[in-house]
Z-matrix of the N, CA and C atoms (Angstrom, degrees):
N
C 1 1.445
C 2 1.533 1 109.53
N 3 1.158 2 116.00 1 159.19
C 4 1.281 3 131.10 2 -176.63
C 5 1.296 4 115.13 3 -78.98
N 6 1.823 5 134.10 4 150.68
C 7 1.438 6 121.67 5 -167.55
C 8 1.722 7 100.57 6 -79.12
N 9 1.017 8 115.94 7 171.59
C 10 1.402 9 112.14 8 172.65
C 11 1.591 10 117.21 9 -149.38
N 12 1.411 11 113.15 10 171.20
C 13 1.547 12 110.89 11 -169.23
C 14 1.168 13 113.81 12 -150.65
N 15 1.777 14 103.94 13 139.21
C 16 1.331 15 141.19 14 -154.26
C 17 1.622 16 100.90 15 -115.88
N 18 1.385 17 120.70 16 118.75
C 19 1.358 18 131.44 17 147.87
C 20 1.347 19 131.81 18 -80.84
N 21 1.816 20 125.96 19 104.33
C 22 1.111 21 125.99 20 -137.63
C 23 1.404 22 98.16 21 -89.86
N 24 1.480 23 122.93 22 21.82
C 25 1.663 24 115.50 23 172.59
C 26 1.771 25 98.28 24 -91.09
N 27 1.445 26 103.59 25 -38.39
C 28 1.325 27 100.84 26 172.44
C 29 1.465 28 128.89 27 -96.17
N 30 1.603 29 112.21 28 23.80
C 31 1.451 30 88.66 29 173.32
C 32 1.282 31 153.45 30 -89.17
N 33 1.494 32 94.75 31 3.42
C 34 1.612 33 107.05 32 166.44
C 35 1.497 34 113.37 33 -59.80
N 36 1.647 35 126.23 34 -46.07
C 37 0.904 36 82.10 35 150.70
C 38 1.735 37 158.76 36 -124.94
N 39 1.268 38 92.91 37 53.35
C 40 1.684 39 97.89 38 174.00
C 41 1.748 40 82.92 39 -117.12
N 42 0.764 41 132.37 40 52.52
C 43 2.029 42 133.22 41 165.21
C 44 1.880 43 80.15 42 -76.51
N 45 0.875 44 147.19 43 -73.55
C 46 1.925 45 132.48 44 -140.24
C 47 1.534 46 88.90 45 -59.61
N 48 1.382 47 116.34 46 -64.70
C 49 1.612 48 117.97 47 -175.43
C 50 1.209 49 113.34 48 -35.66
N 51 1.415 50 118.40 49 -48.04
C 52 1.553 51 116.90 50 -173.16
C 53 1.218 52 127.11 51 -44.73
N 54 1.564 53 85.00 52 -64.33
C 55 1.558 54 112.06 53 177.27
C 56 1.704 55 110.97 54 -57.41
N 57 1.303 56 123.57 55 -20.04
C 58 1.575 57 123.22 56 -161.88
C 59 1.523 58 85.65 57 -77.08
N 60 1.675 59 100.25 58 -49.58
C 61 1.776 60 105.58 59 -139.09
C 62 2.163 61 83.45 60 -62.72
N 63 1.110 62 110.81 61 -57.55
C 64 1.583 63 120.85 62 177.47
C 65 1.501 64 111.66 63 -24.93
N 66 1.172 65 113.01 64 -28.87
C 67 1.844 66 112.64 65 -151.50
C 68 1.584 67 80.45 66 -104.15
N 69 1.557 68 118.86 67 -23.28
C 70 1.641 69 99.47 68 -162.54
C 71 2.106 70 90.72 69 -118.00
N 72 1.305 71 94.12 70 35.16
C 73 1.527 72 104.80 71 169.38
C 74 0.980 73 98.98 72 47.64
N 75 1.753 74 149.44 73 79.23
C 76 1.444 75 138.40 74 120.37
C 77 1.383 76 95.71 75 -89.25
N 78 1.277 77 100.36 76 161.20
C 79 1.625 78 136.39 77 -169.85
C 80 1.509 79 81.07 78 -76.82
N 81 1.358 80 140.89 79 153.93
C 82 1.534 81 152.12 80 148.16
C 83 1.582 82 103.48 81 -121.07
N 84 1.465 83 132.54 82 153.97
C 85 1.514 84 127.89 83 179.78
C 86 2.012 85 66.02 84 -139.31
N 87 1.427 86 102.39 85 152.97
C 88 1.486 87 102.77 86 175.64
C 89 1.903 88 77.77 87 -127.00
N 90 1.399 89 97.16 88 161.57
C 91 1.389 90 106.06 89 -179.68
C 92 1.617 91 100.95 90 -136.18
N 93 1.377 92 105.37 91 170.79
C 94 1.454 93 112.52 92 168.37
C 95 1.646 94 109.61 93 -126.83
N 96 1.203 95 116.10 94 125.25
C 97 1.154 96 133.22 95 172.62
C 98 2.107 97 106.78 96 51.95
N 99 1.541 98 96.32 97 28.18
C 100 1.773 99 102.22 98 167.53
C 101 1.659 100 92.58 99 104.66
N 102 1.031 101 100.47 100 -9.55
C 103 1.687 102 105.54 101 -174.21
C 104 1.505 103 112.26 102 -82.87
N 105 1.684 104 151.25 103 120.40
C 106 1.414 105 121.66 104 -168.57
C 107 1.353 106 104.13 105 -96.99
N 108 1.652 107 104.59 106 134.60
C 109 1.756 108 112.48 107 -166.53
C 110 1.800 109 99.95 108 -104.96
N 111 1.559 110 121.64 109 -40.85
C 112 1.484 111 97.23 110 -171.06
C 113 1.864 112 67.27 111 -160.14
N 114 1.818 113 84.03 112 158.54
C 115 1.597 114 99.78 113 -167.96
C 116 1.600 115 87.15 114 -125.06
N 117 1.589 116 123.16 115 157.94
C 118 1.108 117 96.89 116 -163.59
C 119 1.988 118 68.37 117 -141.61
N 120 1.244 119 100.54 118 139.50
C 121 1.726 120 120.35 119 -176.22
C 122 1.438 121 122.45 120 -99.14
N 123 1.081 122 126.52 121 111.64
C 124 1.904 123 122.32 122 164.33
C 125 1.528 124 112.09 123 -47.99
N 126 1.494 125 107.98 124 111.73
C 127 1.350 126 97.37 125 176.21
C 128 1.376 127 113.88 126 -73.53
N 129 1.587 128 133.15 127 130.04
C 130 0.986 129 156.20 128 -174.04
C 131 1.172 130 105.15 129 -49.17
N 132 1.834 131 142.26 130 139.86
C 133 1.382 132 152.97 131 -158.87
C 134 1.479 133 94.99 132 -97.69
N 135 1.246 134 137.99 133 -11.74
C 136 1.214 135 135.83 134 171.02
C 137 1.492 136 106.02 135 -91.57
N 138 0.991 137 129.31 136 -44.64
C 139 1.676 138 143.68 137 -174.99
C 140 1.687 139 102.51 138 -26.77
N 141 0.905 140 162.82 139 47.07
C 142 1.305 141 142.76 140 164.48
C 143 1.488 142 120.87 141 4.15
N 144 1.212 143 140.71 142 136.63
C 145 1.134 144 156.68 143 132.25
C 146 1.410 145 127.24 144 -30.86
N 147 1.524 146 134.70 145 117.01
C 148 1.526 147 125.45 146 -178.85
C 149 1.537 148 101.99 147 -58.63
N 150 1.362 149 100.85 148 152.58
C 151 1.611 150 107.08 149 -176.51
C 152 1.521 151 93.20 150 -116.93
N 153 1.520 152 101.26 151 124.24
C 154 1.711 153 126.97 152 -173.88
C 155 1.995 154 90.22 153 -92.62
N 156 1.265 155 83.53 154 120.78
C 157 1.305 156 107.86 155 165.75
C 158 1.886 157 111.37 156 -59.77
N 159 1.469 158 107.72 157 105.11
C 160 1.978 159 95.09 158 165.37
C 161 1.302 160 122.40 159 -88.14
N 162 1.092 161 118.28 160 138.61
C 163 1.427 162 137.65 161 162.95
C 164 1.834 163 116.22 162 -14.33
N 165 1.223 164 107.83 163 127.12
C 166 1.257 165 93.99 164 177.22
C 167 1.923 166 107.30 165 84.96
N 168 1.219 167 120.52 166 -13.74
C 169 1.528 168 91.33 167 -173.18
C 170 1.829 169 121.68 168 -82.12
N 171 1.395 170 101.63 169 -22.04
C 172 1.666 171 92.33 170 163.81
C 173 1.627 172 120.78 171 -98.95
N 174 1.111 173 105.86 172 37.46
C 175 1.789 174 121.47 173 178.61
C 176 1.665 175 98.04 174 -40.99
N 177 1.860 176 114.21 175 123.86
C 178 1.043 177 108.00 176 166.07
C 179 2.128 178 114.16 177 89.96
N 180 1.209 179 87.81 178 -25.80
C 181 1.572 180 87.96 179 163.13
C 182 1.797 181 133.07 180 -63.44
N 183 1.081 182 91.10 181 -24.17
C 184 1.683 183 109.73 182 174.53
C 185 1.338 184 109.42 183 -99.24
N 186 1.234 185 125.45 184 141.97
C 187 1.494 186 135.49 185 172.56
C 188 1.778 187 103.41 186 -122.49
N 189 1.024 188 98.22 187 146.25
C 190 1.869 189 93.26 188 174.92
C 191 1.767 190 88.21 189 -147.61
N 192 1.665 191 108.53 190 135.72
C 193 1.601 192 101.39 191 171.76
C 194 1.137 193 124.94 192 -72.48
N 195 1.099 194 111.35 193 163.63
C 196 1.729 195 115.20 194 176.40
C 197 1.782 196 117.65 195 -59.93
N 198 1.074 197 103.11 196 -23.56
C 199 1.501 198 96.67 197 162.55
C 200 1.174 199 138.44 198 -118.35
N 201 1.820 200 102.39 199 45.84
C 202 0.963 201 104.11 200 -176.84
C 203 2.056 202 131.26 201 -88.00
N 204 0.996 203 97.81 202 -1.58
C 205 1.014 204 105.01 203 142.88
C 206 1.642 205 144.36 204 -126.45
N 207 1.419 206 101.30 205 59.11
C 208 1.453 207 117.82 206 -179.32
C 209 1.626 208 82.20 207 -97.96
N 210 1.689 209 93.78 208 161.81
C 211 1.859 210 110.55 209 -171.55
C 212 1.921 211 96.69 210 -67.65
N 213 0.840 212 91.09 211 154.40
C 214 1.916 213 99.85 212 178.21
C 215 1.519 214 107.89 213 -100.27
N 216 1.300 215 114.76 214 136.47
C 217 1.500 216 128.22 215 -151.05
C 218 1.761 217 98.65 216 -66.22
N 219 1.520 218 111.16 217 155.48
C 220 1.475 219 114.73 218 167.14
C 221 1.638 220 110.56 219 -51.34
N 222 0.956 221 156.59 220 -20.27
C 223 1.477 222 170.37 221 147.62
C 224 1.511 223 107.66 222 -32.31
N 225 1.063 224 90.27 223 -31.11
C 226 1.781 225 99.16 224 -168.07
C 227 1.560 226 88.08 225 -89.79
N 228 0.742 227 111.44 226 -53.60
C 229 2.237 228 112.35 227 -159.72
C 230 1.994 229 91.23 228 -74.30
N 231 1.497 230 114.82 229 -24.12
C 232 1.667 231 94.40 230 -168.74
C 233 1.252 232 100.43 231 96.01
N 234 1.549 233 133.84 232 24.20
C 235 1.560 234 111.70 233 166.84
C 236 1.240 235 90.71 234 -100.17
């Protein structure tokens, strides 16, 4: 399909169109007053999705010692 264009004084009401042309992936550029302000893209069916890291999946990969936060000796600072 062809890209198409939305004037954002009127898009309440063409909002169903928008949303149709979006769901069936045409490109939309919305403009303001003939001017183009933001283009809005079909994400591509090949495109992968970022993969959100869950909580908990490297549980136990990190070790920290038990004294790691005890004060660090004068040796360390140079007195």
């Amino acid at each position: 399909m062809s890209p198409k264009t939305f004037d954002i004084a009127n898009l309440s009401d063409n909002l169903a169109d928008l949303l149709s042309d979006i769901q069936n992936h045409v490109e939309v550029t919305l403009t303001r007053q003939g001017v183009p302000w933001a283009k809005v893209l079909p994400l591509s069916q090949t495109e992968e999705q970022p993969v959100i890291p869950k909580a908990g999946l490297n549980r136990d990969s990190m070790v920290m010692s038990n004294d790691f936060d005890d004060p660090l000796p004068d040796s360390f600072w140079g007195l």
